[in-house]
C-alpha positions in Angstrom: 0.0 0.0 0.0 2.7 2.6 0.8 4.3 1.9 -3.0 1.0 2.7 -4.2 0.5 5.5 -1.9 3.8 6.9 -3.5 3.1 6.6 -6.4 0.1 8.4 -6.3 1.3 11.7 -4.7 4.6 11.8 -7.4 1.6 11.6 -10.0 -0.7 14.4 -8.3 2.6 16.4 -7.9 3.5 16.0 -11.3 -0.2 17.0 -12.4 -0.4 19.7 -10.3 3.2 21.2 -11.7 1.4 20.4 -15.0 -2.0 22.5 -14.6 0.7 25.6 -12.7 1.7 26.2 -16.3 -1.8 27.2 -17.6 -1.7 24.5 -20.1 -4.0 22.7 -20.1 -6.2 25.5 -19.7 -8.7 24.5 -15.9 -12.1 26.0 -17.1 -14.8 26.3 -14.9 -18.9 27.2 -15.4 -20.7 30.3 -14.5 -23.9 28.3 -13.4 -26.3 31.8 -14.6 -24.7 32.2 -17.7 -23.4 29.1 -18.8 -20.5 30.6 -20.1 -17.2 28.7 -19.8 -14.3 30.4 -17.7 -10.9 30.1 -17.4 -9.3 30.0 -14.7 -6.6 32.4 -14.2 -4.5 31.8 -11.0 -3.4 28.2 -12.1 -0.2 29.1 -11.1 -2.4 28.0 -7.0 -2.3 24.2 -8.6 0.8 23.6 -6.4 0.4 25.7 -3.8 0.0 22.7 -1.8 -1.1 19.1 -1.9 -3.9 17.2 -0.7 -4.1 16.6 3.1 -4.6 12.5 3.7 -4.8 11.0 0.8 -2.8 11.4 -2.7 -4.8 12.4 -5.7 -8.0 14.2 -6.6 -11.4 12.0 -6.0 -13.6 14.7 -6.9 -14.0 17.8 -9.6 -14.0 20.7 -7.2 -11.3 22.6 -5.4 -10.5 25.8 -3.5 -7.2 27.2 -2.1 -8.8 26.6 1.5 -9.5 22.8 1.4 -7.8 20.7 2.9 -8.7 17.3 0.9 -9.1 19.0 -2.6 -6.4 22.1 -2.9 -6.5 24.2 -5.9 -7.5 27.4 -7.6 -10.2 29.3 -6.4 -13.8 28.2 -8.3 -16.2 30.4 -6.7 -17.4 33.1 -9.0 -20.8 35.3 -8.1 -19.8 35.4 -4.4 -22.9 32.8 -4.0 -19.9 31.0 -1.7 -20.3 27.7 -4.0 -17.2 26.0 -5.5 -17.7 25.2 -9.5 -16.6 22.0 -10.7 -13.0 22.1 -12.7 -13.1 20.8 -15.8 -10.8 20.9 -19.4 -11.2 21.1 -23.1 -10.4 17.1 -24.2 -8.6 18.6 -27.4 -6.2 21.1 -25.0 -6.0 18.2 -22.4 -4.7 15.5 -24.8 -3.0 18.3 -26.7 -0.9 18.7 -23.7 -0.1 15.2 -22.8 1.0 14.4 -26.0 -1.8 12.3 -26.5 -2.8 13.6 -29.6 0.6 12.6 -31.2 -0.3 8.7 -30.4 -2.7 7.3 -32.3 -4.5 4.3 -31.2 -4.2 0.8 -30.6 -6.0 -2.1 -31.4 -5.7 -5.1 -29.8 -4.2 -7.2 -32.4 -1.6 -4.7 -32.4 -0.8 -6.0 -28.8 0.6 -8.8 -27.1 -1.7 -10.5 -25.0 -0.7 -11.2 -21.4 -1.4 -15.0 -20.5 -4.8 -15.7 -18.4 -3.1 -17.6 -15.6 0.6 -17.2 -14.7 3.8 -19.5 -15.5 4.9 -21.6 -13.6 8.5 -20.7 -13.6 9.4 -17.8 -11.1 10.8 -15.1 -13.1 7.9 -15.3 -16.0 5.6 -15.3 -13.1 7.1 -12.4 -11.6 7.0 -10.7 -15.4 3.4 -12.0 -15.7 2.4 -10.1 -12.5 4.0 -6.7 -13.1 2.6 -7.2 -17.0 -0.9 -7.5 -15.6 -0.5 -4.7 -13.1 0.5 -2.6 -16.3 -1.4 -3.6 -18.9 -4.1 -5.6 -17.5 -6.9 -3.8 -18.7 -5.4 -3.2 -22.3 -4.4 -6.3 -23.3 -0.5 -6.3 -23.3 2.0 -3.7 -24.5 2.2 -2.9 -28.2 3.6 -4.9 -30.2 5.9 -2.3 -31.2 8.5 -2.0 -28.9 11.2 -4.1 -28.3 11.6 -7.1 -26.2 14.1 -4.7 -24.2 12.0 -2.0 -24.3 9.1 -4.0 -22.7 11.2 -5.8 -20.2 12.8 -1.9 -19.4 9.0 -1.0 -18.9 8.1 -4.1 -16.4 11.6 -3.4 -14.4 11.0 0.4 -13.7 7.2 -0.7 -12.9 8.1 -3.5 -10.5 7.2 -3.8 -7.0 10.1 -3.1 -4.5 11.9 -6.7 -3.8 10.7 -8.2 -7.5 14.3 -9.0 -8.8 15.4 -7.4 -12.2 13.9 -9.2 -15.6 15.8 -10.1 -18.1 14.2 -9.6 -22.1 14.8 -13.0 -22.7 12.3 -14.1 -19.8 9.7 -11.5 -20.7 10.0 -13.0 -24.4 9.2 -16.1 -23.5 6.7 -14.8 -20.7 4.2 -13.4 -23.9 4.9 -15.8 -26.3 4.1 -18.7 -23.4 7.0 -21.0 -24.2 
């Protein structure tokens, strides 16, 4: 849980130094008008993190909360936080995601249903499913290093090192 914890905060971190550039752009609702506002002090992002626990569970934020820090959202002086929200087009724009097009699942390599039996593919299978459980496998191309460099940065503190060889075998189940 604490490895999961960590990661977690490093990713809200790194969001929050992402959104303290202004890009992408937070836009909030004026409930009367309907008109879509940006908001302006993004640099207050990363004025400080979430008190308890990492990441954001819900759309609205103000620099005075303690479980959902951010910009301020109130507008009208009604005293009612607006919910943050982003163009898909800037968000993805940002990311990079825009750059990346697609892939299908034949253009993947499917992760075994049950794990091998030998240690290290098993250990390869776990961190693989942990990854890419819900998308089927990683694509099909990268390398054989550059998957196993993927499962080694991704694995669990103790898992020993994998080698491209065992990963190989791991996703072609020999």
């Amino acid at each position: 849980m604490v490895a999961l914890e960590e990661s977690r905060s490093k990713a809200e971190k790194a969001f929050r130094d992402v959104l303290a550039t202004g890009r992408p752009q937070s836009l909030i609702r004026n409930p009367v008008s309907g008109e879509i506002l940006q908001i302006l002090n993004y640099q207050d992002w990363n004025n400080k993190q979430n008190f308890n626990v990492a990441g954001f569970s819900d759309d609205f934020v103000d620099p005075h909360e303690l479980m959902q820090p951010g910009p301020n959202t109130i507008i009208n002086h009604d005293g009612f936080m607006r919910p943050v929200f982003f163009n898909l087009d800037d968000f993805q724009s940002c990311l990079g995601l825009d750059r990346v097009g697609v892939i299908e699942a034949g253009e993947r390599w499917s992760i075994p249903e049950k794990a091998p039996l030998r240690r290290m593919q098993a250990a390869a299978w776990r961190t693989a499913k942990r990854i890419w459980g819900a998308d089927g496998g990683p694509p099909r191309s990268l390398s054989w290093q550059e998957i196993t460099n993927k499962l080694n940065a991704d694995r669990i503190r103790g898992d020993t090192l994998l080698s491209a060889s065992t990963v190989e075998r791991m996703f072609k189940g020999k």
